[in-house]
N, C-alpha and C positions, 0 to 999 in steps of 0.2 A: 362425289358431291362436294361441292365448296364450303367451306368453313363459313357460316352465314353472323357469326357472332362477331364483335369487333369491339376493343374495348375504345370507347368515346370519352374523350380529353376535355375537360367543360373550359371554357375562356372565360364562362362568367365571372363576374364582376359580385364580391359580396359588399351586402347593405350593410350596413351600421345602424342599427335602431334606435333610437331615441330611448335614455332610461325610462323606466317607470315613475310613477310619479309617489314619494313616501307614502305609507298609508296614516290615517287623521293620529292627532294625538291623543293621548288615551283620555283626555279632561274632554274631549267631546263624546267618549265611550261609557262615561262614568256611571252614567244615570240607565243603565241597559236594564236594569230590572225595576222600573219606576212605573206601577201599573198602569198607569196615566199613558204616557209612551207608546207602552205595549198596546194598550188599548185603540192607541190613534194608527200602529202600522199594523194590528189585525183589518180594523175599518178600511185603512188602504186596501189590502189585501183583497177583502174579500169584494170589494166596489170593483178595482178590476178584475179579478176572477168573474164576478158576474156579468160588468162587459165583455169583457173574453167569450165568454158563453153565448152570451145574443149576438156579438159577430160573425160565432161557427155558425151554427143553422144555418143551414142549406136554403131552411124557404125563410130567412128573416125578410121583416116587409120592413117599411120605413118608421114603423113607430119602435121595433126590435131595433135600429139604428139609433132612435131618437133616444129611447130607452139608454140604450147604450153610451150613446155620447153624457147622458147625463150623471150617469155613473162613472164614467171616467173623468168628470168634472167634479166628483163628489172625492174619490180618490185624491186629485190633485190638492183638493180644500184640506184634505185629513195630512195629505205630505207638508203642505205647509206650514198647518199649526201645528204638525211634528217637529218638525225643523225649527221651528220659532219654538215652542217650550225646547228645544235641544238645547240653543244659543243661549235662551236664560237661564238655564241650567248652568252651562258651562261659564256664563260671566260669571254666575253667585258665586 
């Protein structure tokens, strides 16, 4: 029986990736225990965890959607006044 294994010589060509990009500097991290904060990325959280939830269901109808979309627009309002008290944070 013939030797069926054969070792394969690759010609590939390797990529070069693009570095990463630094991570923030710590005067944007400062305020991490500032319950305020904390409070606005729980509300994130849970706005989408709960859209999340009405998208699974199997038999969502359209108002499980509608519901949904508005939670996930609730979510986006809580990242931004996140984000915005972060910046004036980090100017003060």
């Amino acid at each position: 029986m013939a030797d069926t294994t054969a070792s394969v010589r690759s010609s590939a060509h390797v990529i070069t990736l693009a570095g990463r990009r630094a991570a923030p500097s710590s005067s944007l991290l400062d305020n991490t225990t500032d319950p305020t904060l904390i409070a606005l990325h729980v509300q994130a959280e849970n706005a989408l965890a709960f859209a999340l939830g009405l998208l699974r269901k199997p038999q969502g109808t359209a108002a499980d959607l509608e519901r949904a979309t508005a939670r996930a627009c609730r979510a986006a309002t809580m990242l931004k006044r996140l984000s915005a008290a972060q910046a004036q944070g980090a100017a003060a």
